[in-house]
C-alpha positions as a Markdown table, in Angstrom:
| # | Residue | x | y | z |
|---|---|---|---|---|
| 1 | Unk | -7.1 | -6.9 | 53.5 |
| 2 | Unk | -9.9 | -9.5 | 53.0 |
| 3 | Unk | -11.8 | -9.3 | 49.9 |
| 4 | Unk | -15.3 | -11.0 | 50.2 |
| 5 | Unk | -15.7 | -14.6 | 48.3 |
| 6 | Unk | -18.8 | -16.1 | 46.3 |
| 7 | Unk | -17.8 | -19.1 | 48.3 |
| 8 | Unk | -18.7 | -17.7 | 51.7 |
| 9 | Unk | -22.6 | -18.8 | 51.7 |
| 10 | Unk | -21.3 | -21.9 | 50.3 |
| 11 | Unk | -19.2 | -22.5 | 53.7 |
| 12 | Unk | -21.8 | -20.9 | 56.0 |
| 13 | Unk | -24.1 | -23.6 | 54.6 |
| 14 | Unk | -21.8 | -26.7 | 55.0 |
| 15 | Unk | -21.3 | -25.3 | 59.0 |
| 16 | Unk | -25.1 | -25.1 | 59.3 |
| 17 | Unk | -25.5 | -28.7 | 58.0 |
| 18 | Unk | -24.9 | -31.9 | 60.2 |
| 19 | Unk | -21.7 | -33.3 | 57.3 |
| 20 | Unk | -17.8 | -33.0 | 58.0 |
| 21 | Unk | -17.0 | -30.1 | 55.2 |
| 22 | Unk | -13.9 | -30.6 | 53.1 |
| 23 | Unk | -12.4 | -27.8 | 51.5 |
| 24 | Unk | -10.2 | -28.2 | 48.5 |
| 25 | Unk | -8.1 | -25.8 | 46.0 |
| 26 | Unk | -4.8 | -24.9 | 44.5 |
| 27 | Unk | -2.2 | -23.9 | 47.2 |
| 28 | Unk | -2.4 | -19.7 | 48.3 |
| 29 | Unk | -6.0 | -19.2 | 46.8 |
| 30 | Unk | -7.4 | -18.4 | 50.3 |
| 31 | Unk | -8.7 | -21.5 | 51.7 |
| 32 | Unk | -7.2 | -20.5 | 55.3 |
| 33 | Unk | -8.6 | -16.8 | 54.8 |
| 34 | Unk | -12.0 | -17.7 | 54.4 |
| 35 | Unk | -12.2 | -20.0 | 57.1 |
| 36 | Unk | -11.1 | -17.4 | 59.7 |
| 37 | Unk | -13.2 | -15.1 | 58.2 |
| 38 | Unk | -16.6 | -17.0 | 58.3 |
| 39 | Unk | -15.4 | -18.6 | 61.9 |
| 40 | Unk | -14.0 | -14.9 | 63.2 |
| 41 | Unk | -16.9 | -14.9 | 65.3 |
| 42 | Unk | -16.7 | -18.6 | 66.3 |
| 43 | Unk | -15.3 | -21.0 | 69.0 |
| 44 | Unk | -12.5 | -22.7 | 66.4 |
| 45 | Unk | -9.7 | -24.5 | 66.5 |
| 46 | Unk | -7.2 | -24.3 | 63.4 |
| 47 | Unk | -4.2 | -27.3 | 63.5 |
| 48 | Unk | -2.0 | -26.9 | 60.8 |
| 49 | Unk | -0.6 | -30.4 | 59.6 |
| 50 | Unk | 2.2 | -28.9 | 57.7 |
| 51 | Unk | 3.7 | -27.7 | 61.3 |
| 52 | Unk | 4.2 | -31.2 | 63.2 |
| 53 | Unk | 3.3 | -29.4 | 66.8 |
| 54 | Unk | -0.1 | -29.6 | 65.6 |
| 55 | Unk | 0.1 | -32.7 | 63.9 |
| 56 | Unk | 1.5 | -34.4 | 67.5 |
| 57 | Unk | -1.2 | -32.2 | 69.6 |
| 58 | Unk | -3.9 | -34.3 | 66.8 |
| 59 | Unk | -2.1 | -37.4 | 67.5 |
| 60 | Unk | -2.3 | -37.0 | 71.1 |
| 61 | Unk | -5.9 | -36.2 | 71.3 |
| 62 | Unk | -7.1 | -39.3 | 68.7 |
| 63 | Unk | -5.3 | -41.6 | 71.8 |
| 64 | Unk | -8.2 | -41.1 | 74.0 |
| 65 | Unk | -11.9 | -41.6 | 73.6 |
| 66 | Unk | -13.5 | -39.0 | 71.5 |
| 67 | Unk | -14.9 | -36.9 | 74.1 |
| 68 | Unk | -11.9 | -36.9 | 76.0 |
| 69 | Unk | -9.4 | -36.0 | 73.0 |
| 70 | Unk | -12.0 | -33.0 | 72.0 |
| 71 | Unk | -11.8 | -32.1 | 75.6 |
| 72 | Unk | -7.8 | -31.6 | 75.5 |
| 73 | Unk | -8.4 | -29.4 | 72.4 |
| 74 | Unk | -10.4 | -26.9 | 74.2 |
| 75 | Unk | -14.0 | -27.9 | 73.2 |
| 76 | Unk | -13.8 | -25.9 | 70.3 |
| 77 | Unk | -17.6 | -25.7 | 68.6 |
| 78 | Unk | -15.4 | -25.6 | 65.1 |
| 79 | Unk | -12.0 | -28.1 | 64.0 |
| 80 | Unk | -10.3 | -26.8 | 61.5 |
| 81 | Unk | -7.6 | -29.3 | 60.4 |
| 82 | Unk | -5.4 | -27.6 | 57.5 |
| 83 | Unk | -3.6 | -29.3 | 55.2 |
| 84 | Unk | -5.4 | -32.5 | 56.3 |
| 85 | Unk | -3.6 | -34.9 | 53.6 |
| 86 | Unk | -0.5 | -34.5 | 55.5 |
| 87 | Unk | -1.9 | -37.7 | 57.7 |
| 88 | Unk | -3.9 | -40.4 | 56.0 |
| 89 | Unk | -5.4 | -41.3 | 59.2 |
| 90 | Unk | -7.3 | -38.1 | 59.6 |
| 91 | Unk | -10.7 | -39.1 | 57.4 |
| 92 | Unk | -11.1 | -42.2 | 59.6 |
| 93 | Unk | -10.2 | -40.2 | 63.0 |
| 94 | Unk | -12.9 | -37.8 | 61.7 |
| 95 | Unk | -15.2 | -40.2 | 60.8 |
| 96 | Unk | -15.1 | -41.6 | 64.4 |
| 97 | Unk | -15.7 | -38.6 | 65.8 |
| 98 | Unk | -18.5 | -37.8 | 63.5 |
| 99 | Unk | -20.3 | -40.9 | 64.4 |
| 100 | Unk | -19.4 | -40.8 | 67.9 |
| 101 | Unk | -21.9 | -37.4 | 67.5 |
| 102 | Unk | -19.4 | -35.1 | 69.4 |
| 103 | Unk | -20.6 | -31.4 | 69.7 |
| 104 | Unk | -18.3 | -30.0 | 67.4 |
| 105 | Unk | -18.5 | -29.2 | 64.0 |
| 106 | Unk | -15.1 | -30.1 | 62.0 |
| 107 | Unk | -13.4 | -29.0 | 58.9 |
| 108 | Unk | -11.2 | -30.6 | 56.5 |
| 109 | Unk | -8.8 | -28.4 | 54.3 |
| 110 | Unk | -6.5 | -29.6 | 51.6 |
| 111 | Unk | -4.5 | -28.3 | 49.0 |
| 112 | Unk | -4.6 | -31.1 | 47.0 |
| 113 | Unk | -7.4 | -33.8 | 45.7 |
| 114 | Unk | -4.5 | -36.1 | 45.2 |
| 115 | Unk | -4.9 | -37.9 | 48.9 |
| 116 | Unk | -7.3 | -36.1 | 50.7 |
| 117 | Unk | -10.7 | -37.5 | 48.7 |
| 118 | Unk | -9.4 | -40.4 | 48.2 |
| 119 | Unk | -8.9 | -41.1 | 52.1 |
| 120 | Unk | -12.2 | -39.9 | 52.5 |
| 121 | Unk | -13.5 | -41.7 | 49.6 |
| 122 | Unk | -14.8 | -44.8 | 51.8 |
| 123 | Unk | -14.7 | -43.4 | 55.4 |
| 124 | Unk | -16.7 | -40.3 | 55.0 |
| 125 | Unk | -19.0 | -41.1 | 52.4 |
| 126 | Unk | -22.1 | -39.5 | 52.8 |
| 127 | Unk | -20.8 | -38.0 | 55.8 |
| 128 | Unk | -19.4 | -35.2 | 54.0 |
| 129 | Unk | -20.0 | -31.9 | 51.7 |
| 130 | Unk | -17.2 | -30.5 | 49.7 |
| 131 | Unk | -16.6 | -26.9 | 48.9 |
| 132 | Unk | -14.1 | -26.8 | 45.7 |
| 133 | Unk | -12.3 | -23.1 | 46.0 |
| 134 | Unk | -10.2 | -21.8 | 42.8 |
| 135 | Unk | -8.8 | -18.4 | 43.1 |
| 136 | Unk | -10.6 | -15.4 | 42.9 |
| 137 | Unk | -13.2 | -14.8 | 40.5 |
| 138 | Unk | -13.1 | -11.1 | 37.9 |
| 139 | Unk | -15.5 | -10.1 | 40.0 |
| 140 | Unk | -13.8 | -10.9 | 43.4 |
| 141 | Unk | -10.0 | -9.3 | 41.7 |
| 142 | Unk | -12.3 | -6.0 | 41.4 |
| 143 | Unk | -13.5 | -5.8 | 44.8 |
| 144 | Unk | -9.6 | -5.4 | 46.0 |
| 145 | Unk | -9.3 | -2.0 | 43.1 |
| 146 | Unk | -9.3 | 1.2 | 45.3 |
| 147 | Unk | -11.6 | 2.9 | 42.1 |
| 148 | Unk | -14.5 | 0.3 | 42.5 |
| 149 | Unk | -17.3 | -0.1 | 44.5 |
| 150 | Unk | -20.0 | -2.4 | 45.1 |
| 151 | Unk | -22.7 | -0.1 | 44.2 |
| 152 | Unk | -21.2 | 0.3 | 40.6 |
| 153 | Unk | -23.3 | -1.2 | 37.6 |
| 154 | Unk | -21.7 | -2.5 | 34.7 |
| 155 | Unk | -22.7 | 0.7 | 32.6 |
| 156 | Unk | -21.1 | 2.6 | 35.2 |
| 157 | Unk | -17.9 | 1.0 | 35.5 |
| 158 | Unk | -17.7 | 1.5 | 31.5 |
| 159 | Unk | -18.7 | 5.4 | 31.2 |
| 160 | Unk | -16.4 | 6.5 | 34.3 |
| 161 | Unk | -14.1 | 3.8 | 34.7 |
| 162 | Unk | -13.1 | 2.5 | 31.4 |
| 163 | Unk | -9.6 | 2.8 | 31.3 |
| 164 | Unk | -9.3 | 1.5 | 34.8 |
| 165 | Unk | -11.3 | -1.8 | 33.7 |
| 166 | Unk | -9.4 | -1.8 | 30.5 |
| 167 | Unk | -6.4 | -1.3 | 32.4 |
| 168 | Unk | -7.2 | -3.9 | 35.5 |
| 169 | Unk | -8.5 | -6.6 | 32.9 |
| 170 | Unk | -5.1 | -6.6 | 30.9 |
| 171 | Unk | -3.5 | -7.1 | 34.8 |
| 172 | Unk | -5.2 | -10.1 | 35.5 |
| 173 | Unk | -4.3 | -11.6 | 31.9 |
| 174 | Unk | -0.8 | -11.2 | 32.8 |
| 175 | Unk | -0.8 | -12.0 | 36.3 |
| 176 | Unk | -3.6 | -14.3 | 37.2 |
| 177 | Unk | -6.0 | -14.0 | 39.7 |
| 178 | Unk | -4.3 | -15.9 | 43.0 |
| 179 | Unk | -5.2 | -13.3 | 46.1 |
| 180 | Unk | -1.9 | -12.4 | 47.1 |
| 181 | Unk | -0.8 | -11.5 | 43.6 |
| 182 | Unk | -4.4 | -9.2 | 43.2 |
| 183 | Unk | -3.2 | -7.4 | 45.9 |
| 184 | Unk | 0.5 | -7.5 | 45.8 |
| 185 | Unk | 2.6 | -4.7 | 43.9 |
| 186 | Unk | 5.6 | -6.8 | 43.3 |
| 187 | Unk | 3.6 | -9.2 | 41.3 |
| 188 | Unk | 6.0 | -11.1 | 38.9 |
| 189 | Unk | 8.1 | -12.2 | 41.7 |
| 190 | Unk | 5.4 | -13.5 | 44.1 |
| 191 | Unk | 4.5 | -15.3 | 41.0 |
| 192 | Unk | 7.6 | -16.6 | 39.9 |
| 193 | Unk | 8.0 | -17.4 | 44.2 |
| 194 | Unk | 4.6 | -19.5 | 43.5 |
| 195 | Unk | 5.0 | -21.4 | 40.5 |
| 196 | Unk | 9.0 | -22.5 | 41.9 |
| 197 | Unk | 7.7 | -23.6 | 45.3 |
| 198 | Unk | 3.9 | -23.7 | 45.8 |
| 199 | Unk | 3.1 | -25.6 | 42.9 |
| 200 | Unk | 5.3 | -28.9 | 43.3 |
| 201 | Unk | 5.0 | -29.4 | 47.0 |
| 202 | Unk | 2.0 | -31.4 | 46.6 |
| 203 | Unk | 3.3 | -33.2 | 43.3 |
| 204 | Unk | 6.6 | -33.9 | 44.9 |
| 205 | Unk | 5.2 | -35.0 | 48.3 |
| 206 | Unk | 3.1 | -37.9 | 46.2 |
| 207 | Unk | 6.5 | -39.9 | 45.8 |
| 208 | Unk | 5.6 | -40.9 | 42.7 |
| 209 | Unk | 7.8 | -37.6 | 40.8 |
| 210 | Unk | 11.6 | -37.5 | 42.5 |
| 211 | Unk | 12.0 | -34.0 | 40.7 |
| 212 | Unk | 9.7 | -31.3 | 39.3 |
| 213 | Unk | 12.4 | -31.1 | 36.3 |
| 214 | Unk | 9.7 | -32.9 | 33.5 |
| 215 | Unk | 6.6 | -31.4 | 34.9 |
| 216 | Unk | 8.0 | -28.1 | 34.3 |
| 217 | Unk | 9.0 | -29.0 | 31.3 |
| 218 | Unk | 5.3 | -30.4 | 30.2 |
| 219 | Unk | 4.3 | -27.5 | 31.4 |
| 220 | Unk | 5.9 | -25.0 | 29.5 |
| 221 | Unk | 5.2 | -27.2 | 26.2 |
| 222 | Unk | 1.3 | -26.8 | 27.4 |
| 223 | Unk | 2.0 | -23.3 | 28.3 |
| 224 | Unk | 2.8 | -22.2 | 24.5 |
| 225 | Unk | 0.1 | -24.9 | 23.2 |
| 226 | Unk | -2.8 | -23.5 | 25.5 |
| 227 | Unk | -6.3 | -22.9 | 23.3 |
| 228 | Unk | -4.9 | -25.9 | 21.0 |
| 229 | Unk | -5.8 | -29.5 | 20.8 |
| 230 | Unk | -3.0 | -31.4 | 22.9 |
| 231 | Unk | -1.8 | -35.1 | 21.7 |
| 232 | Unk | 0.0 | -36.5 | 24.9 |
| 233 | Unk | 1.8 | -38.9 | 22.1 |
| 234 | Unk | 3.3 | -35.6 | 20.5 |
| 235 | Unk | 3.9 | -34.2 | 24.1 |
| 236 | Unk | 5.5 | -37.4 | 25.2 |
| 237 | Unk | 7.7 | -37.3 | 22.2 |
| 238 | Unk | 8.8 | -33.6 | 22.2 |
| 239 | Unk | 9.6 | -34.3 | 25.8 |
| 240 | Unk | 11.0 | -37.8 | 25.0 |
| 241 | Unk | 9.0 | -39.4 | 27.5 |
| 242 | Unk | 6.8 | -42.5 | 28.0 |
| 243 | Unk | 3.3 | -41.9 | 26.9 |
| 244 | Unk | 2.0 | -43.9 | 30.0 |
| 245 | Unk | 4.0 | -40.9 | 31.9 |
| 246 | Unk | 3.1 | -38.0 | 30.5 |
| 247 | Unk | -0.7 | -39.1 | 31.4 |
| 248 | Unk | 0.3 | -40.1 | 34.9 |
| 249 | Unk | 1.9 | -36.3 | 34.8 |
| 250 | Unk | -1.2 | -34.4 | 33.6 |
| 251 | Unk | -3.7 | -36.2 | 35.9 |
| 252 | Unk | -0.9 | -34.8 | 38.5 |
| 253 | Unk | -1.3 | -31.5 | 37.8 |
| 254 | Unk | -4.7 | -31.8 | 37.5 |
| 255 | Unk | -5.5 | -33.1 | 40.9 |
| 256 | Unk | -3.1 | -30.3 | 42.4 |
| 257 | Unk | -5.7 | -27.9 | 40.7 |
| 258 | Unk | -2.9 | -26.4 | 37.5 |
| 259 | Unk | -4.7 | -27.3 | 34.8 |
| 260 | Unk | -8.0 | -28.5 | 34.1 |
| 261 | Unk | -8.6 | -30.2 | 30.5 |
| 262 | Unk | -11.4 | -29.3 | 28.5 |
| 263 | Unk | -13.2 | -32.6 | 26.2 |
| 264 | Unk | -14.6 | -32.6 | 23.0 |
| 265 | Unk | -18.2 | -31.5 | 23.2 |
| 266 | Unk | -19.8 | -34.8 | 20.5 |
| 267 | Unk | -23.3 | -36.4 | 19.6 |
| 268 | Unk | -22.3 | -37.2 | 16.1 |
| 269 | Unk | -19.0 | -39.0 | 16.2 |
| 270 | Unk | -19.2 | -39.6 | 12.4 |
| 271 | Unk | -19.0 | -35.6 | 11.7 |
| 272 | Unk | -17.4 | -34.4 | 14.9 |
| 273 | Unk | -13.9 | -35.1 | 16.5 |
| 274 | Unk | -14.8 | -36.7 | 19.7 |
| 275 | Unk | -11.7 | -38.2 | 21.9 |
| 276 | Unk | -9.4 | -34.6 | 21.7 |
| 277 | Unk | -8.8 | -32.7 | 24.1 |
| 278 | Unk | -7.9 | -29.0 | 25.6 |
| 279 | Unk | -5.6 | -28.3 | 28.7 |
| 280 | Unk | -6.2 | -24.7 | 30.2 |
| 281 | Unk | -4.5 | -23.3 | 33.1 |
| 282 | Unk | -6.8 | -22.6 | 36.3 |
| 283 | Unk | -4.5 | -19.1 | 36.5 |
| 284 | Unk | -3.0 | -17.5 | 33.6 |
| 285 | Unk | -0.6 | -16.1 | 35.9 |
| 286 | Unk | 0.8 | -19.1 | 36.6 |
| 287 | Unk | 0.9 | -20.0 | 32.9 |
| 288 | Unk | 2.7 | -16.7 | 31.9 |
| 289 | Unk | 5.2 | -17.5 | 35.1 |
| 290 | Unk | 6.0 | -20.6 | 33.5 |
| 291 | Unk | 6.6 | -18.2 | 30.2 |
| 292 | Unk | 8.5 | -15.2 | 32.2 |
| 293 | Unk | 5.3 | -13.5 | 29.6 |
| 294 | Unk | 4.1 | -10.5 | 32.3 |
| 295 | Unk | 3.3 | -8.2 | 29.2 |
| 296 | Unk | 0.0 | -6.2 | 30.2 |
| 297 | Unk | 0.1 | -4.8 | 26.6 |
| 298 | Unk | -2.5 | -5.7 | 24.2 |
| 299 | Unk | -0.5 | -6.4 | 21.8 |
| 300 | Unk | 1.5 | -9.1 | 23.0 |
| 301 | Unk | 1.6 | -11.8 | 20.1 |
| 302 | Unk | -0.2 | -14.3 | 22.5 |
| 303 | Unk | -3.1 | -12.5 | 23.4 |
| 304 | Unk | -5.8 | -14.8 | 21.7 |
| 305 | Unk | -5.1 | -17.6 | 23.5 |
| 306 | Unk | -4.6 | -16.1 | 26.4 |
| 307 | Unk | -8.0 | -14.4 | 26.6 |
| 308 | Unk | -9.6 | -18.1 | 25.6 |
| 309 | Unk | -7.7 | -19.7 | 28.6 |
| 310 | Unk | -8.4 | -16.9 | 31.5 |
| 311 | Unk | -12.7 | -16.4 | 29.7 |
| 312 | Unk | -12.8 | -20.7 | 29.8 |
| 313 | Unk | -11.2 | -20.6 | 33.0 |
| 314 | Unk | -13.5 | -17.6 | 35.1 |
| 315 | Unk | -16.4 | -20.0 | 33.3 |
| 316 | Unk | -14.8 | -23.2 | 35.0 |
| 317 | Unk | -14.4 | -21.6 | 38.2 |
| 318 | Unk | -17.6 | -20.6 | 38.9 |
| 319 | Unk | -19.2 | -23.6 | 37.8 |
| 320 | Unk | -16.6 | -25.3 | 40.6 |
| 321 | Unk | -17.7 | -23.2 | 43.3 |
| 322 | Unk | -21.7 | -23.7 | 41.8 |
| 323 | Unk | -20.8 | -27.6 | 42.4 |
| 324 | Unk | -20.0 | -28.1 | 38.8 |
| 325 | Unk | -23.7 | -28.0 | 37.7 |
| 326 | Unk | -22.4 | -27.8 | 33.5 |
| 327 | Unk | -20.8 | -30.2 | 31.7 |
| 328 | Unk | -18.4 | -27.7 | 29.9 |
| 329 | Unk | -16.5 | -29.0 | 26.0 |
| 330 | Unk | -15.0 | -27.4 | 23.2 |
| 331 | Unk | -16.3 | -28.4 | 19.7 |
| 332 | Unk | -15.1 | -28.8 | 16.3 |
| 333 | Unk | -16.3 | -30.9 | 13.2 |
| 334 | Unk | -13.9 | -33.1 | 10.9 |
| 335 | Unk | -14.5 | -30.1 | 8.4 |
| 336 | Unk | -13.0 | -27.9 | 11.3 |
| 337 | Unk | -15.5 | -25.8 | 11.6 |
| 338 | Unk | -15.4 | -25.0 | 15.8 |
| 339 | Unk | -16.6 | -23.6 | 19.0 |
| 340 | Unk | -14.5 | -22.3 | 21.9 |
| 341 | Unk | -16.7 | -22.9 | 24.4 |
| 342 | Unk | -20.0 | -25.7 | 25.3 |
| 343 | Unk | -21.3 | -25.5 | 28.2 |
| 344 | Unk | -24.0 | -28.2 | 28.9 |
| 345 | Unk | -26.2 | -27.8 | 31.7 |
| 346 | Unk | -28.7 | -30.7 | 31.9 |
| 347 | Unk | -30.7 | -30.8 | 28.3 |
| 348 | Unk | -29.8 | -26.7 | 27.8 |
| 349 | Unk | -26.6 | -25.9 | 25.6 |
| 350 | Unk | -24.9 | -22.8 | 25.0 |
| 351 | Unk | -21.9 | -22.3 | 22.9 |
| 352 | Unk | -19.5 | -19.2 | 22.8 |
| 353 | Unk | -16.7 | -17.9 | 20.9 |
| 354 | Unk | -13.6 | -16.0 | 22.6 |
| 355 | Unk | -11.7 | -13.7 | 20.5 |
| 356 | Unk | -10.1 | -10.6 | 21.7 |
| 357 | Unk | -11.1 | -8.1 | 19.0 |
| 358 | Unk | -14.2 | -8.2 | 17.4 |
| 359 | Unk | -14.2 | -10.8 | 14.3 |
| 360 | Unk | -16.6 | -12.8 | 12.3 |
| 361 | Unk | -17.0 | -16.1 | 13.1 |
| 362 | Unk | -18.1 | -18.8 | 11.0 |
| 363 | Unk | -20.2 | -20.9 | 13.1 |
| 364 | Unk | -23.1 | -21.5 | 11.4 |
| 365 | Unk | -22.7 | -25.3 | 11.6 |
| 366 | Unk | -22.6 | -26.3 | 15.3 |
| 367 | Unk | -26.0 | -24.0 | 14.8 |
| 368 | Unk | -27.4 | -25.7 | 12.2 |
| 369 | Unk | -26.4 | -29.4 | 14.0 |
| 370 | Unk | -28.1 | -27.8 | 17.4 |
| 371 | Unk | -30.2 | -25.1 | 16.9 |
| 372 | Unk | -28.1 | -23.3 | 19.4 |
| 373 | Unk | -26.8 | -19.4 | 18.4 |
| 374 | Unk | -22.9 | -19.3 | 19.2 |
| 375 | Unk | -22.4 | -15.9 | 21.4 |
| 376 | Unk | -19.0 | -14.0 | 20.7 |
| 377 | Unk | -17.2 | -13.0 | 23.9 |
| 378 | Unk | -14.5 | -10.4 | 23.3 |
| 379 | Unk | -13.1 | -8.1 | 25.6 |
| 380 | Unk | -15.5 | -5.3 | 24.4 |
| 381 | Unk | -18.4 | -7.9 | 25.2 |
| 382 | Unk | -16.9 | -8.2 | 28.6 |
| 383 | Unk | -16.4 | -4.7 | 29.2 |
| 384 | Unk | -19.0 | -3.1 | 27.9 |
| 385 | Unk | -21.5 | -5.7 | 28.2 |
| 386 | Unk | -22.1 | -6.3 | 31.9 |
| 387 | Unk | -20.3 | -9.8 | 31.8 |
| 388 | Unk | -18.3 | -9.9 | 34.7 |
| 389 | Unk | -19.4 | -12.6 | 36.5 |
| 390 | Unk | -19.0 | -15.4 | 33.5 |
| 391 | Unk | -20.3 | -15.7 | 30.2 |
| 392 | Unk | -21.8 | -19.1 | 31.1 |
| 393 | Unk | -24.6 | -18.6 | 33.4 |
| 394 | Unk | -27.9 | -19.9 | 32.6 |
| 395 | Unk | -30.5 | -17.2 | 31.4 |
C-alpha cells in the first residue's frame, strides 16, 4: 500500500531540473518507495549498492566512456543508485557523467549523511539538489487509517471521528511514525526488528564504532532524559566514557538521522542560558523501542515528554522536507522561566508550549523580552484545533 508523501512535488521538481538529486533519510522511511512511485511511469534504472551484483554491473559501466557505460545500462532516462555511500567513488563517477551532459537524469539515495554529502561535498557542488526525507508526517500516518479520507476537514475528523483520532494519535506516540510500522499490525516487533538492526548498520559501517554496545547505551540514557537539557559531561560520566566520545557518538547518531538536537534559542546571553542543549528523537517509536515503553495509554507516567519530543519532531520534519527554512530552539532564562518551542523564520518568531493537558503557563517573560505571544499546544489543540500538519507554519 503506498501512502502519498509531501515530498513528492519536492522530487518531481529535482527530476524536472538540470542537478544530480540526492535523497537522504533514516533507514526504512521510504526513500526507495517514493522513487518507484514518482518514476512508475518512467524509463529507470534502480542499482542497489548494498547487493554487490549491482555494485559490479556500476563498476563495469564507469570502465568505459560515459556514453558507452550508460549504453550497457539500458539507456535508462532515470539512474537510481540506492544506497550510494556504499562506494565513495560514485559522486565523482556522477559528476563525470553530469558534465559529460549524458541524456539521463540520475539519482543519488543514501541512508546516511555520514559519507554520502561529504563525497559530494567538492565533486557535486552546485551540481546538485537535495531532498532530506524523515518518516511520515501526522498527516501522511492518517492517510494509511481505513476511517479517514482526504475530503475530511479538521472539524469533521473531531465531531465523527474523535475517538479514532484520539485513539490513532496515542498509536503514533507509542510507535512512531516509520511507514512500515503505520501500516504494520505487529508493531512492537517490527520496531524492536528496526532499532536492533536498521539503526547501527550505518554507524557500524563508519569503522569508527566496533560495537553498537555504548551507543545503545547513550541512547537509552537520552531516551529517559528526552525534553530535558543534556550535559554530555554528565552523559559521559554516567556512561563512564570520554567526553571527546560521547560527542563523536551523538554527531553519529545524528548524521544517521536518530536524533536531532535542539539549541538554546538566545539574544541576551546575560539573562538567558545560551550554550544548552536538547536531543529529541526523529521517531518516538524508536525512542520507546529503546524503552520496551509501547503503552498507548494516556496515562503512562512519561507522557509529557513524550508529546514534547513527537510535537518538536512533526515541527522538525516538515521544516526538513520545506528545506529547513526556520531556525528552530528552545528557550529558558537564568530565572528559568522557558519555552518549549522557537521557531525562527528569517526576522518572524514564534514560540509554543507543549503540554498534554491543558495547564497555565507562565510565560510572560520570553513575551515581554520579544513581544511574541507563546501558543500552548496540547493534544486538545491538536485535535480539536485543525493542527495536523505542524504547529510551526508561518501564518
Amino acid at each position: 500500500m503506498y501512502i502519498r508523501r509531501v515530498a513528492e512535488k519536492t522530487l518531481v521538481d529535482i527530476l524536472a531540473g538540470s542537478k544530480v538529486g540526492i535523497i537522504l533519510g533514516a533507514r526504512q522511511v521510504g526513500k526507495t518507495t517514493l522513487v518507484e512511485h514518482v518514476l512508475r511511469d518512467r524509463n529507470a534504472l534502480v542499482l542497489d549498492f548494498d547487493v554487490e551484483i549491482d555494485r559490479r554491473r556500476f563498476l563495469a559501466a564507469v570502465a568505459l566512456s560515459p556514453a558507452e557505460g550508460l549504453r550497457t545500462l539500458g539507456n535508462p532516462d532515470v539512474l537510481v543508485v540506492d544506497e550510494a555511500q556504499r562506494l565513495a567513488d560514485t559522486p565523482r563517477i556522477i559528476k563525470g557523467w553530469h558534465d559529460a551532459r549524458l541524456p539521463v537524469k540520475m539519482l543519488l539515495l543514501g541512508s546516511s549523511s555520514l559519507n554520502l554529502l561529504d563525497q559530494a561535498a567538492e565533486s557535486l557542488t552546485g551540481r546538485n539538489d537535495k531532498l532530506l526525507l524523515p518518516p511520515f508526517l501526522f498527516e501522511e500516518s492518517l492517510r494509511a487509517q481505513e476511517w479517514y479520507s482526504e475530503g475530511y476537514t479538521a472539524d469533521m475528523l473531531h465531531e465523527v471521528f474523535a475517538a479514532s483520532l484520539q485513539a490513532f494519535l496515542m498509536q503514533l506516540l507509542a510507535f512512531g511514525s516509520y511507514p512500515e510500522v503505520v501500516l504494520a499490525t505487529a508493531k512492537p516487533h517490527l520496531l524492536q526488528n528496526l532499532s536492533s538492526d536498521y539503526l547501527w548498520k550505518d554507524v557500524l559501517q563508519t569503522g569508527s564504532v566496533k560495537s553498537p554496545d555504548p551507543i545503545k547505551r547513550l541512547l537509552a540514557l537520552l531516551a529517559h532524559q528526552v525534553g530535558s537539557e543534556v550535559s554530555t559531561q554528565e552523559l559521559a560520566t554516567q556512561l563512564q566514557m570520554a567526553r571527546p566520545t560521547v560527542e563523536r557518538y551523538l554527531d553519529l547518531l545524528e548524521q544517521t538521522y536518530v536524533i536531532f538536537r535542539l539549541p538554546a534559542f538566545s539574544t541576551n546571553p546575560r539573562k538567558e542560558i545560551a550554550r544548552s542543549k536538547k536531543i529529541f528523537f526523529w521517531d518516538t517509536g524508536i525512542r520507546n523501542a529503546l524503552l520496551h515503553a509501547f503503552s498507548t495509554e494516556e496515562l503512562r507516567p512519561d507522557i509529557g515528554p513524550l508529546w514534547e519530543n513527537w510535537v518538536i519532531a512533526e515541527a522538525a520534519k516538515r521544516n526538513l522536507l520545506q528545506g529547513c527554512p526556520s531556525e528552530l530552539f528552545f528557550w529558558r532564562s537564568r530565572a528559568q522561566s522557558e519555552v518549549d518551542l522557537v521557531v525562527k523564520t528569517g526576522e518572524a518568531v514564534q514560540a509554543f508550549e507543549i503540554k498534554w493537558q491543558p495547564r497555565r503557563i507562565a510565560t510572560r517573560a520570553f513575551t515581554a523580552m520579544y513581544g511574541v505571544t507563546v501558543r500552548s499546544v496540547t493534544s486538545r489543540d491538536f485535535l480539536t484545533s485543525g493542527l495536523i500538519r505542524t504547529e510551526c507554519r508561518s501564518r
